[in-house]
C-alpha positions as CSV (number, residue, x, y, z in Angstrom):
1,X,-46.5,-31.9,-27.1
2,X,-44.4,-28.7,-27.9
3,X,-42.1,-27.6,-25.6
4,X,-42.7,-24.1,-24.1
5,X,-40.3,-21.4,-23.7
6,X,-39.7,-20.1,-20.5
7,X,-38.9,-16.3,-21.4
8,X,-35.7,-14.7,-19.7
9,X,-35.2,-11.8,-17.7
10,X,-32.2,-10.1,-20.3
11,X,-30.9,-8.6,-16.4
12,X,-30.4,-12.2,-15.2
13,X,-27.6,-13.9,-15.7
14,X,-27.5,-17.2,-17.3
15,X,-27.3,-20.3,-15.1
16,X,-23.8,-21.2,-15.6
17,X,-22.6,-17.7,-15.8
18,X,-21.0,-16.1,-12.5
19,X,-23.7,-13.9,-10.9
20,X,-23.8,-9.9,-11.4
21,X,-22.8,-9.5,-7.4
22,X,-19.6,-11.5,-7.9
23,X,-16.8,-8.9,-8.3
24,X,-13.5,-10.2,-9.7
25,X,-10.5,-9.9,-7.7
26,X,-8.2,-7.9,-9.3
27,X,-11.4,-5.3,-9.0
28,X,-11.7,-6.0,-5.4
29,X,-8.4,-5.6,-4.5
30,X,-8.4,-2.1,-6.8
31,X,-11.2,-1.1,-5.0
32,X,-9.5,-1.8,-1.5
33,X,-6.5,-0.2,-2.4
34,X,-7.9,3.0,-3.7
35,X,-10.4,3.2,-0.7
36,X,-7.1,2.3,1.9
37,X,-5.2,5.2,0.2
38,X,-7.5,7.6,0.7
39,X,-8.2,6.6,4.5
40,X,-4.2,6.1,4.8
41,X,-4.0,10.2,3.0
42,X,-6.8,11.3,6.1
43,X,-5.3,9.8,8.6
44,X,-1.4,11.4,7.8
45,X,-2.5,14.3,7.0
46,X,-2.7,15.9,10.4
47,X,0.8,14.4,10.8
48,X,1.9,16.6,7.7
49,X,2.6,13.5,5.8
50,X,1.5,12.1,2.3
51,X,0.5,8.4,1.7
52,X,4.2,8.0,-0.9
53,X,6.1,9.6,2.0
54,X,4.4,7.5,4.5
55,X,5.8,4.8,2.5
56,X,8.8,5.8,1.9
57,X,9.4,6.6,5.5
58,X,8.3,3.0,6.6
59,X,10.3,1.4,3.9
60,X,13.4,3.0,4.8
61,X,12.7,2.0,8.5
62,X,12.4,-1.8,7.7
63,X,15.0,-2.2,5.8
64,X,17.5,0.1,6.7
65,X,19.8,2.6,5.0
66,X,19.0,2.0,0.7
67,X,19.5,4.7,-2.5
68,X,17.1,6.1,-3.9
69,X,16.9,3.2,-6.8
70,X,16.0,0.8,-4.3
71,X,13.5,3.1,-2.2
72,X,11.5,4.3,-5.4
73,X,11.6,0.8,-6.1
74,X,10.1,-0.9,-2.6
75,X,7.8,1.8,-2.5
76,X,6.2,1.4,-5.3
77,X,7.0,5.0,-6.9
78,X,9.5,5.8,-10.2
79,X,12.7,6.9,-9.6
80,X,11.8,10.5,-10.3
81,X,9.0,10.4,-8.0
82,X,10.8,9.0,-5.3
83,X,13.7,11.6,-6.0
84,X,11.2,14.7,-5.4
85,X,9.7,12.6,-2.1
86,X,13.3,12.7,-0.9
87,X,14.1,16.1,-1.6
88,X,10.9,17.1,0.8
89,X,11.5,14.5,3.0
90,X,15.0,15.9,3.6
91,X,14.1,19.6,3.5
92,X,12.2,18.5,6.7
93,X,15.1,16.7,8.5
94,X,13.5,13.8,8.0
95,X,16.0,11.9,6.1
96,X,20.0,12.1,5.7
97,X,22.3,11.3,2.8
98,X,25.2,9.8,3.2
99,X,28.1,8.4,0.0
100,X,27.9,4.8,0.0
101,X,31.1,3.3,1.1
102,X,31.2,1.3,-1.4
103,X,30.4,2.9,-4.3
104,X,31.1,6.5,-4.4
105,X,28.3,7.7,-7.0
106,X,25.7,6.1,-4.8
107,X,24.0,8.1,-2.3
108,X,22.6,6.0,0.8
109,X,19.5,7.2,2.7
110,X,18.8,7.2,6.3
111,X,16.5,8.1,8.9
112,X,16.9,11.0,11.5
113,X,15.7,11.0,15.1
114,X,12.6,13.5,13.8
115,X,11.3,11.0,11.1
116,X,11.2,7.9,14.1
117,X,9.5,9.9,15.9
118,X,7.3,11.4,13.5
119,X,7.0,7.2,11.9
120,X,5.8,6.2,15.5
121,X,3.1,9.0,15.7
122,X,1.4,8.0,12.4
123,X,1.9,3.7,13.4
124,X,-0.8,4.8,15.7
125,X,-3.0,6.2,12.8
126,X,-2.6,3.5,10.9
127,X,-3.0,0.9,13.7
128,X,-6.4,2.3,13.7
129,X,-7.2,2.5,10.2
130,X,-6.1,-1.2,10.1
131,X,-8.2,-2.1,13.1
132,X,-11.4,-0.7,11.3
133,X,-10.7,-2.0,8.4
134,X,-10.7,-5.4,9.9
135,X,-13.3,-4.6,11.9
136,X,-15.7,-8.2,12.1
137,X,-12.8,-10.2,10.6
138,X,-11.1,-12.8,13.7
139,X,-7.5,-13.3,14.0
140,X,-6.9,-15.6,12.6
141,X,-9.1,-14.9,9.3
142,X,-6.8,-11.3,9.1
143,X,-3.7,-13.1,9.5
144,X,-4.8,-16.3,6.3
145,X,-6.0,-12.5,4.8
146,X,-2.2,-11.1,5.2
147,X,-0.3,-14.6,4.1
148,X,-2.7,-14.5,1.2
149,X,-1.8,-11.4,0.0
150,X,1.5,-11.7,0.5
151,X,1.6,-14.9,-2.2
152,X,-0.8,-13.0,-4.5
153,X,1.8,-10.5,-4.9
154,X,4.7,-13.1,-5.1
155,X,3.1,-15.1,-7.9
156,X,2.6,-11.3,-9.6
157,X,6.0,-10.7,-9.7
């Protein structure tokens, strides 16, 4: 008896191949981040905010006075990009500069009274935008979510 050949669907994937719906995650998280920007850009907007000053606003409240080397470099923008978000951020009395005590060609930046006020307006945004975005996700699936992508990121680096 000859064995018969089943014919193949060329659109299915072979058996021990991953199936078409299976997204990568390198994708995945692409596609998260570039969706999250453009929520995060909607939901500052009204606020008169852009997503890098957002950033740059939240970093600086986190960690404290930095230069501008270390705030382009937490918030994920080049130096000269972080440079021109400073000069607008400070044209709006949003930030201050002050000589660094210990090194007298460094600049430190800090926040003013305005920007706090202004951060804690747009925490709300966000704090929604988060919500929805977790939206059918429990506790404490968001917060193994969170830890994860905090050690994706380490291991990256």
């Amino acid at each position: 008896m000859a064995a018969t050949k089943t014919k193949r669907n060329p659109t299915q994937p072979t058996p021990d191949a991953a199936p078409a719906t299976s997204a990568r995650l390198p994708y995945l998280i692409g596609r998260t981040d570039r969706i999250v920007k453009r929520r995060l850009g909607e939901a500052l907007a009204p606020h008169g905010l852009t997503v890098p000053q957002f950033t740059a606003l939240s970093v600086l409240h986190a960690r404290g006075s930095l230069s501008n080397a270390q705030l382009a470099e937490r918030s994920f923008m080049s130096p000269q990009s972080a440079n021109e978000v400073v000069k607008t951020m400070e044209a709006r009395g949003w930030v201050t500069r002050t000589p660094d005590p210990t090194h007298g060609r460094i600049v430190m930046l800090g926040l003013t009274d305005d920007a706090l006020a202004l951060l804690k307006l747009c925490d709300e945004a966000v704090s929604k935008l988060e919500t929805e975005m977790l939206q059918g996700i429990d506790a404490a699936h968001a917060e193994l979510l969170h830890d994860l992508l905090l050690q994706c990121g380490r291991n990256l680096r």
